[in-house]
C-alpha positions, 0 to 999 in steps of 0.5 A: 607588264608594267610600265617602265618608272622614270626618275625625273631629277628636276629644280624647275617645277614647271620643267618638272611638270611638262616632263612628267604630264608628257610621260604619263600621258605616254603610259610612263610611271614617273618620281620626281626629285628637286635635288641632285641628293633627292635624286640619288635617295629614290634611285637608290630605294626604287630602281627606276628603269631610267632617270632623266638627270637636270645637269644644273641644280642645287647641291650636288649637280647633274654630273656629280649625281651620275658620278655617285650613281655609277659607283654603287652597284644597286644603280651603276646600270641605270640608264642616265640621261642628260637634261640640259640647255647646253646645247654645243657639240662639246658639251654633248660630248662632255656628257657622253664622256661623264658617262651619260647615256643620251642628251635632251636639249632644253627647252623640251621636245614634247612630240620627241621626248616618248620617243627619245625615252623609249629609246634609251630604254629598248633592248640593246640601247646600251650596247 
């Protein structure tokens, strides 16, 4: 079987790279986006079994990203996690509400982020 793929839509190249060397040393594939826009083009063309979307970055940002990611059918199932240094109840609401389907706080948990992953991508995690 083949390891699920995470999109990792990141503008800090050292969050980036904590997530990712976190991820594949978990036995997670991995792509990576700079860009809201990025993000959305790989999406698109690679399926990703889960994306981990930065709320804040450049261009369009985590939220709108997800928006457009809803309103095609190829990615409206995705699974989209909120990557964020937001760290209220409110805003874990506002991210639930815009449509996300889980929350990481920055700075990142690296001993909970394969666990908060696999998670989100077990079998009725969605429900």
């Amino acid at each position: 079987m083949t390891a699920p793929l995470v999109l990792i839509v990141e503008d800090n190249p050292r969050n980036l790279k904590l997530v990712r060397d976190v991820l594949a040393h978990a036995g997670y594939r991995t792509l990576e986006a700079a860009t809201g826009e990025d993000g959305l083009a790989l999406a698109q063309a690679e399926h990703p079994d889960l994306v981990l979307m930065d709320v804040q970055l450049p261009g369009i940002d985590g939220l709108e990203a997800l928006a457009r990611l809803r309103a095609q059918p190829a990615t409206a199932g995705i699974p989209v996690m909120a990557v964020t240094a937001f760290a209220m109840e409110e805003d874990r609401r506002r991210f639930r509400s815009a449509g996300f389907d889980g929350y990481l706080e920055k700075p990142i948990d690296v001993r909970a982020l394969p666990g908060q992953v696999a998670a989100v991508l077990s079998p009725g995690a969605r429900a």
